[in-house]
N, CA, C and O atoms as CSV, one atom per row, in Angstrom:
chain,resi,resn,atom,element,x,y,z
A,1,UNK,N,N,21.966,-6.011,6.058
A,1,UNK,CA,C,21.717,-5.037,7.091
A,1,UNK,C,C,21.010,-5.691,8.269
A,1,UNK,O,O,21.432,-5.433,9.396
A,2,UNK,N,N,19.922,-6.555,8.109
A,2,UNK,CA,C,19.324,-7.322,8.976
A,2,UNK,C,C,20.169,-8.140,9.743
A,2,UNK,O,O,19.925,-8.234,10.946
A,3,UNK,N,N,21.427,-8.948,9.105
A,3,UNK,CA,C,22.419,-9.927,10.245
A,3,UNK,C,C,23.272,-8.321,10.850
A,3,UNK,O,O,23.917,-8.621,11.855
A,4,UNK,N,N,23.384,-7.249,10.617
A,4,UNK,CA,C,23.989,-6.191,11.519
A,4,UNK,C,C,23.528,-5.871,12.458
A,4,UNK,O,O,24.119,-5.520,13.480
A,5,UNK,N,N,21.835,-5.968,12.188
A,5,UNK,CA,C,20.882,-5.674,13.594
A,5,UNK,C,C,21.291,-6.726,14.315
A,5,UNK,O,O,21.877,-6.458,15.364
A,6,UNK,N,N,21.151,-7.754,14.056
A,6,UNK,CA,C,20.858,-8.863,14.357
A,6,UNK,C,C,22.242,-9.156,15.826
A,6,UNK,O,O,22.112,-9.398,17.026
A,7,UNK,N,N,23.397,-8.983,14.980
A,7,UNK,CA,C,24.779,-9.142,15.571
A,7,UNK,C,C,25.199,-7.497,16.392
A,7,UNK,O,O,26.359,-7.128,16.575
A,8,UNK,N,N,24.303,-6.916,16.683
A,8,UNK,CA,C,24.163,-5.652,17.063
A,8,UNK,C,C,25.438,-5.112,16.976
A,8,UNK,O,O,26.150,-4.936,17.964
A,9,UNK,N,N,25.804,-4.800,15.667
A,9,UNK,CA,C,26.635,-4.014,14.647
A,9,UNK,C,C,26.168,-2.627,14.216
A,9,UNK,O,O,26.831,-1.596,14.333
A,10,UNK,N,N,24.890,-2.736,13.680
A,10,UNK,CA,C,24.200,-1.390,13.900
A,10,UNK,C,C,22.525,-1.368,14.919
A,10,UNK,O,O,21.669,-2.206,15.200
A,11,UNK,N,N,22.761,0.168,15.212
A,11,UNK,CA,C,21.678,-0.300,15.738
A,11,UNK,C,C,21.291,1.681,15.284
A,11,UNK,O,O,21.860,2.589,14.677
A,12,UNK,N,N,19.937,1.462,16.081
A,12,UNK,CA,C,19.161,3.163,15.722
A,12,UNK,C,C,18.634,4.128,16.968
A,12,UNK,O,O,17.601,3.990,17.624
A,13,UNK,N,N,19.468,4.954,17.069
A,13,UNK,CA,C,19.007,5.505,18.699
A,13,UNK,C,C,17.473,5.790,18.659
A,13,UNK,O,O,16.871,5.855,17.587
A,14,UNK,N,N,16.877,5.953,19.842
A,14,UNK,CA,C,15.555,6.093,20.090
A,14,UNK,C,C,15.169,7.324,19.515
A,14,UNK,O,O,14.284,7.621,18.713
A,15,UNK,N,N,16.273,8.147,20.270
A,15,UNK,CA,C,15.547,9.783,19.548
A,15,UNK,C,C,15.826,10.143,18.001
A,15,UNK,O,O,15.292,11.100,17.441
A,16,UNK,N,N,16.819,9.168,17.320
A,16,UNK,CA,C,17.106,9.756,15.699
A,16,UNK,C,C,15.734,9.983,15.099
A,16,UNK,O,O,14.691,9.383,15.355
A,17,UNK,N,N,15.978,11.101,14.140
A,17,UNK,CA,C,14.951,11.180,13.318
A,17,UNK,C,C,14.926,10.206,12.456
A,17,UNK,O,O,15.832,9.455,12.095
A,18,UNK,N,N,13.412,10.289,12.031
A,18,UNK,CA,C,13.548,9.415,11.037
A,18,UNK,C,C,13.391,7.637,11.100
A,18,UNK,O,O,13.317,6.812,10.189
A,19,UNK,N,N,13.379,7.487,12.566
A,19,UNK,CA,C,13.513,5.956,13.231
A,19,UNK,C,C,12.154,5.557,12.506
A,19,UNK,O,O,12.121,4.909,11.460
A,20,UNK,N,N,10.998,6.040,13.213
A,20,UNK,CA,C,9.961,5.077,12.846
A,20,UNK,C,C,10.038,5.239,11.121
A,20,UNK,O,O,10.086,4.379,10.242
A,21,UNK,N,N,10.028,6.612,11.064
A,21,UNK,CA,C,9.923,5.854,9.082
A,21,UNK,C,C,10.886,4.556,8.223
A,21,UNK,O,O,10.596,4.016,7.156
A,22,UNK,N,N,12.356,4.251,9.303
A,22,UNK,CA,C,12.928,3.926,8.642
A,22,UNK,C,C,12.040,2.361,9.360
A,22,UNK,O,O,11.840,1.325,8.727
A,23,UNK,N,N,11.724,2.572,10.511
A,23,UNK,CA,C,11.365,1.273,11.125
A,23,UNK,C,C,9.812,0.313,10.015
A,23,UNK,O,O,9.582,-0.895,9.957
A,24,UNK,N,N,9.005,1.574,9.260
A,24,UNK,CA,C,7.935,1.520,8.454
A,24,UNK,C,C,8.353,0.612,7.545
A,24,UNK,O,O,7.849,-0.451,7.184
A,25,UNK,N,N,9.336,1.171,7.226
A,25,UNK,CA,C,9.987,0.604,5.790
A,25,UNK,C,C,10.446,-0.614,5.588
A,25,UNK,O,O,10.369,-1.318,4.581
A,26,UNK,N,N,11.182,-0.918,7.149
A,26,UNK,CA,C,11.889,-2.301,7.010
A,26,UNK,C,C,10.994,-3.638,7.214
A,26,UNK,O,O,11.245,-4.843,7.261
A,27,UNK,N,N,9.916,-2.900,7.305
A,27,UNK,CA,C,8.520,-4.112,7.787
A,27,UNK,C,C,7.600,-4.377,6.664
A,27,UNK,O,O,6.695,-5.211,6.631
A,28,UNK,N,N,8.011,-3.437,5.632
A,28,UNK,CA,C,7.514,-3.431,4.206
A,28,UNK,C,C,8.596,-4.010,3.529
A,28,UNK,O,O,8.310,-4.224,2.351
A,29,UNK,N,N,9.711,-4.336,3.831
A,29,UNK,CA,C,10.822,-4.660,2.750
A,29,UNK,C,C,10.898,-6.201,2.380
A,29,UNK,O,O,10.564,-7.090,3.164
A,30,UNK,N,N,11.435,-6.444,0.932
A,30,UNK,CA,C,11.016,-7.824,0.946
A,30,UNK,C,C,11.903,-8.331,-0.082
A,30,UNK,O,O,12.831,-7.635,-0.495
A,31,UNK,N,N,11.671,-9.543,-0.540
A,31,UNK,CA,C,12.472,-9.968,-1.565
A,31,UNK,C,C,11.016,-9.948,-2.765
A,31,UNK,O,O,9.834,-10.250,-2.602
A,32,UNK,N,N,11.600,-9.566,-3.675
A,32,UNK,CA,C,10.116,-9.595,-4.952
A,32,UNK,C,C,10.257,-10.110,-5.927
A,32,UNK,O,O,11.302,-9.836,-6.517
A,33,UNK,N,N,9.577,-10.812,-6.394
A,33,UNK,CA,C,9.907,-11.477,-7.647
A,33,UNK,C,C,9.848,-10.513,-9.075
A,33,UNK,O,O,9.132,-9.679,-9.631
A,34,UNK,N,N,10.974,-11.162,-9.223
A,34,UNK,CA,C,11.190,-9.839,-11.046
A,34,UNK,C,C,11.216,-11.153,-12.100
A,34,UNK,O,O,12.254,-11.800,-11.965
A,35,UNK,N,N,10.524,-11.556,-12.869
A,35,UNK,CA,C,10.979,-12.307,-13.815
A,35,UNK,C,C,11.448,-13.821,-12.996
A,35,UNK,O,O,10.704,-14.385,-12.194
A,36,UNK,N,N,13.224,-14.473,-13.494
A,36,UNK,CA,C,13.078,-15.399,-13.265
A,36,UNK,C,C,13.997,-14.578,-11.689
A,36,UNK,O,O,14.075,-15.472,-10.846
A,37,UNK,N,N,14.428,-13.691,-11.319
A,37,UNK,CA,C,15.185,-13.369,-10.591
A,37,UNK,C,C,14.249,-12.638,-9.491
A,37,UNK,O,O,13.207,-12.029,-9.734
A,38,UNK,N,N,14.843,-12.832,-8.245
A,38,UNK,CA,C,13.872,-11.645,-7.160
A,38,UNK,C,C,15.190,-10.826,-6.364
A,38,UNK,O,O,16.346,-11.117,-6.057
A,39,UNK,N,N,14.122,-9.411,-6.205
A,39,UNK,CA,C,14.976,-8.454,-5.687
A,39,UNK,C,C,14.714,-7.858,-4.843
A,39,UNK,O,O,13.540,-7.488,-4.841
A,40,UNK,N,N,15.308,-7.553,-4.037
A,40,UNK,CA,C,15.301,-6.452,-2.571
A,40,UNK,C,C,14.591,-5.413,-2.721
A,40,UNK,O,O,15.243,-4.546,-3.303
A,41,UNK,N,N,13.200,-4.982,-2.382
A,41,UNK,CA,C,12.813,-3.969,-2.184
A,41,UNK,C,C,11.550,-3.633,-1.935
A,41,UNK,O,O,10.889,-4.643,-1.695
A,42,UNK,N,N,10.759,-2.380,-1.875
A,42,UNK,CA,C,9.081,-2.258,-0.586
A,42,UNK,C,C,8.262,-2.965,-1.950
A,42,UNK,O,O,8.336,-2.939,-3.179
A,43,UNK,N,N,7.559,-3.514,-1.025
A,43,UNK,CA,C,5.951,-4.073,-1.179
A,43,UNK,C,C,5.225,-2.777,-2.084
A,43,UNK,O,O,5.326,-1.554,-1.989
A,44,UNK,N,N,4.575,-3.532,-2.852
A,44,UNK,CA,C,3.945,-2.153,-3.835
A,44,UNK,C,C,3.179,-1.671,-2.536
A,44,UNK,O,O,2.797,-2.235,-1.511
A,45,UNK,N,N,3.098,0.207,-3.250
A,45,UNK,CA,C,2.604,0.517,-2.283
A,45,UNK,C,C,3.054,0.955,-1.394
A,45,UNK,O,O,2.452,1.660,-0.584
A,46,UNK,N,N,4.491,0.564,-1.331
A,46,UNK,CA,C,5.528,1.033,0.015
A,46,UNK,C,C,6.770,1.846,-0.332
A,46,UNK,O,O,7.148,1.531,-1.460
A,47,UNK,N,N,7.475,2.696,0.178
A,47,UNK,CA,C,8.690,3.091,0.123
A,47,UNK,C,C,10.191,2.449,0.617
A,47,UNK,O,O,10.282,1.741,1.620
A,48,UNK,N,N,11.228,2.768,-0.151
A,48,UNK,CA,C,12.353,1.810,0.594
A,48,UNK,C,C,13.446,2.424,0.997
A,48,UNK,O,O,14.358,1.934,1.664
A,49,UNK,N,N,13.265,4.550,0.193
A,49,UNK,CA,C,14.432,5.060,0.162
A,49,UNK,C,C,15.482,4.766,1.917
A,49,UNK,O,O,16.617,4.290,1.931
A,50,UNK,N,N,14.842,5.122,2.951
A,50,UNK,CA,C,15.635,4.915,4.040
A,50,UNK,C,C,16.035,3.874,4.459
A,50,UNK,O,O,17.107,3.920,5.063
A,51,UNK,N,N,15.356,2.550,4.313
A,51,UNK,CA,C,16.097,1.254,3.709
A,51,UNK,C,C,17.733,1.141,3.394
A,51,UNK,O,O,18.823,0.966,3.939
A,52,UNK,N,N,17.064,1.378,2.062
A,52,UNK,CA,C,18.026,1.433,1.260
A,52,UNK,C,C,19.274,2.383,1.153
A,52,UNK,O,O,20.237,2.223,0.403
A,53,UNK,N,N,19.021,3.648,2.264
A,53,UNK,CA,C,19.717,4.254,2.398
A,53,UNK,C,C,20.949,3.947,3.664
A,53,UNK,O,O,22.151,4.210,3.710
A,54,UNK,N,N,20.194,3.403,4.436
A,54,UNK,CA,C,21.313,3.115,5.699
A,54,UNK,C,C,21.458,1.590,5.451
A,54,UNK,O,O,21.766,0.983,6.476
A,55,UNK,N,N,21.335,0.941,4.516
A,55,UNK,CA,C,21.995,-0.047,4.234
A,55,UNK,C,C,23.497,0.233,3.189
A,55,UNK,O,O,24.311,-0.685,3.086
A,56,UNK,N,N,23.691,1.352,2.586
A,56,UNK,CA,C,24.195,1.904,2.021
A,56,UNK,C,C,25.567,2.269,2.801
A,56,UNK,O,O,26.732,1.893,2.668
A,57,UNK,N,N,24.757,3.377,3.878
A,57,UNK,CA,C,25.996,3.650,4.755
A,57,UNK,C,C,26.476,2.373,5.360
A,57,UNK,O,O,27.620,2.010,5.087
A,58,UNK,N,N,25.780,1.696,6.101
A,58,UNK,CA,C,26.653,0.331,6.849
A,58,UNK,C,C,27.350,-0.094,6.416
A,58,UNK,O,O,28.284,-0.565,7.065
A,59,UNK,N,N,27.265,-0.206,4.436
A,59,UNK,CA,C,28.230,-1.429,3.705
A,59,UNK,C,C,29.689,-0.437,3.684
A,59,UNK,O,O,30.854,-0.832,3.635
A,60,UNK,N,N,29.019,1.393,3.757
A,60,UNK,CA,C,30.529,1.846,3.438
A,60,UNK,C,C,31.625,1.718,5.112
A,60,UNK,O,O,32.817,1.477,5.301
A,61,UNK,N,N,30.346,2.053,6.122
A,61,UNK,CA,C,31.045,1.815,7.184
A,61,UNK,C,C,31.641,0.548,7.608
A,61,UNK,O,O,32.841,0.586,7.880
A,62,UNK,N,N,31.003,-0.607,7.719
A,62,UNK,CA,C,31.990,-1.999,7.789
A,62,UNK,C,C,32.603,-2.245,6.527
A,62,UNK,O,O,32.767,-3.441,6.285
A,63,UNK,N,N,33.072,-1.266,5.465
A,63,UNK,CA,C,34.089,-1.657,4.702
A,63,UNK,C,C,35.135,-0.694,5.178
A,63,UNK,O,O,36.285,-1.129,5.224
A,64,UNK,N,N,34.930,0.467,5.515
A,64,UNK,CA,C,35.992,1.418,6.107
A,64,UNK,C,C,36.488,1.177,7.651
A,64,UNK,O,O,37.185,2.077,8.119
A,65,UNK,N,N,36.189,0.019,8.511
A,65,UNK,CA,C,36.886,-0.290,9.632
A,65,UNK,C,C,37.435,-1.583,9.248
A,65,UNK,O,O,38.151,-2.207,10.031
C-alpha cells in the first residue's frame, strides 16, 4: 500500500472521513516480530483496522483494473 502512495496510485482526499485516523494508524504500523517470522501490523498499543482495511480495498482494486 505504501509503494501505491508512493507511485500516487492511491491517494486520500482531504475531506474523507476517517483520514487522520487512518493517517494515526499508518505511523503506528510496522513489521513485528512473531517468533522466527515478522508480521505486518500496529505497535502494541495501537490499532490497524483502517490500515488494514484500505489496503484490502487497493489489492481488490488494482486487481480489478
Amino acid at each position: 500500500m505504501l509503494s501505491m502512495i508512493a507511485c500516487n496510485e492511491l491517494a486520500v482526499d482531504p475531506q474523507a472521513p476517517g483520514r487522520d485516523l487512518l493517517k494515526s494508524e499508518m505511523k503506528a504500523f510496522a513489521y513485528m516480530p512473531n517468533g522466527r517470522f515478522r508480521k505486518m501490523e500496529a505497535k502494541t498499543g495501537h490499532h490497524d483496522d483502517a490500515v488494514m482495511a484500505t489496503a484490502l480495498a487497493a489489492l481488490v482494486a488494482r486487481k480489478a483494473a
